[in-house]
C-alpha positions in Angstrom: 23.5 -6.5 -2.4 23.4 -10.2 -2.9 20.8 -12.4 -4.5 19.6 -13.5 -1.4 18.0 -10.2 -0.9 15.5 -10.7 -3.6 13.8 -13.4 -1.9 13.9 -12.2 1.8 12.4 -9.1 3.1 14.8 -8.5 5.7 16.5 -5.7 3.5 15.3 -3.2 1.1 16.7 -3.5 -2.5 15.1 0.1 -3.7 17.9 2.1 -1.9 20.8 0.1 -3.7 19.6 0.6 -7.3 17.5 4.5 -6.7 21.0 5.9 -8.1 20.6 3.6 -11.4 17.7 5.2 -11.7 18.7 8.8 -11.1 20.8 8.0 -13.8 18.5 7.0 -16.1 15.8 9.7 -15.9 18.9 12.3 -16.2 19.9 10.2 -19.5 16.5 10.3 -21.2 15.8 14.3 -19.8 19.0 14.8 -21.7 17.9 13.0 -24.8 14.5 14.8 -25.3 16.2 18.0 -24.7 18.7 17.5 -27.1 16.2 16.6 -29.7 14.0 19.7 -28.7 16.9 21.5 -29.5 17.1 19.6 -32.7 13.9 19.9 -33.7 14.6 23.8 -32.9 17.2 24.1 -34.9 14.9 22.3 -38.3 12.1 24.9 -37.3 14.3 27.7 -37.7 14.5 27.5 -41.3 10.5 28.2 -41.7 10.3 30.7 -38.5 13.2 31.8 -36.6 11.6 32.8 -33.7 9.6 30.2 -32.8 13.2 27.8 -33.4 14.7 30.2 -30.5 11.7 29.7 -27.7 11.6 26.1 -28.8 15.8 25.4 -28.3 15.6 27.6 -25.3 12.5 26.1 -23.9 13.9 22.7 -24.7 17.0 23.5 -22.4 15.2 24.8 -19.7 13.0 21.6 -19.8 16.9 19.6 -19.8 17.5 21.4 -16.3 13.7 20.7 -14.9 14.1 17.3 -16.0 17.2 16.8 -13.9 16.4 18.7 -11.0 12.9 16.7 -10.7 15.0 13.4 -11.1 17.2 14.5 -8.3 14.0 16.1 -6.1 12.4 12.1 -6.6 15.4 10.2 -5.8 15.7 12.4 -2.6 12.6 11.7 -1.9 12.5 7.7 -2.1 16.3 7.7 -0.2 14.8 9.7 2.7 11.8 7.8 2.8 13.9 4.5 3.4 16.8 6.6 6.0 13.6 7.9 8.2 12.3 3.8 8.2 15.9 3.2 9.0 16.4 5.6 11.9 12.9 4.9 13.7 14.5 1.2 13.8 17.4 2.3 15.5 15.0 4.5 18.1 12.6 1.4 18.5 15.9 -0.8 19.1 17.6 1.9 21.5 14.4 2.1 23.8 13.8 -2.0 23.8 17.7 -2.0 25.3 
């Protein structure tokens, strides 16, 4: 990628940077599981129970949250490689 990209629209940036992105979103899914399971942990001093569903529920959201990082960034790079491949079919029948 160079800066030369920014300003021309020859080439799309989103593809380049998607995985930053991926990245991120599995960062902060991590994070708010982490301090579900926190919080879990404080609640089951006044009720055990509801501690348990809330640390299990908080790790189930972790592996939600990833998966439907992973499920969107799919999404946006196959968006971009079906754009790239009907270029190559429009270029192959102009030939």
């Amino acid at each position: 990628m160079d800066l030369r990209d920014l300003f021309q629209w020859e080439r799309f940036i989103t593809p380049s940077i998607i995985k930053i992105f991926y990245w991120l979103a599995v960062g902060m899914s991590v994070l708010a599981g982490l301090s579900g399971v926190f919080s879990g942990l404080l609640q089951m001093a006044v009720n055990p129970f509801s501690g348990v569903i809330m640390m299990v529920g908080s790790l189930i959201g972790i592996l939600i949250g990833v998966l439907a990082a992973r499920i969107v960034a799919e999404f946006v790079l196959i968006t971009f490689r079906i754009n790239e491949h009907l270029g190559a079919i429009r270029n192959r029948g102009q030939m």
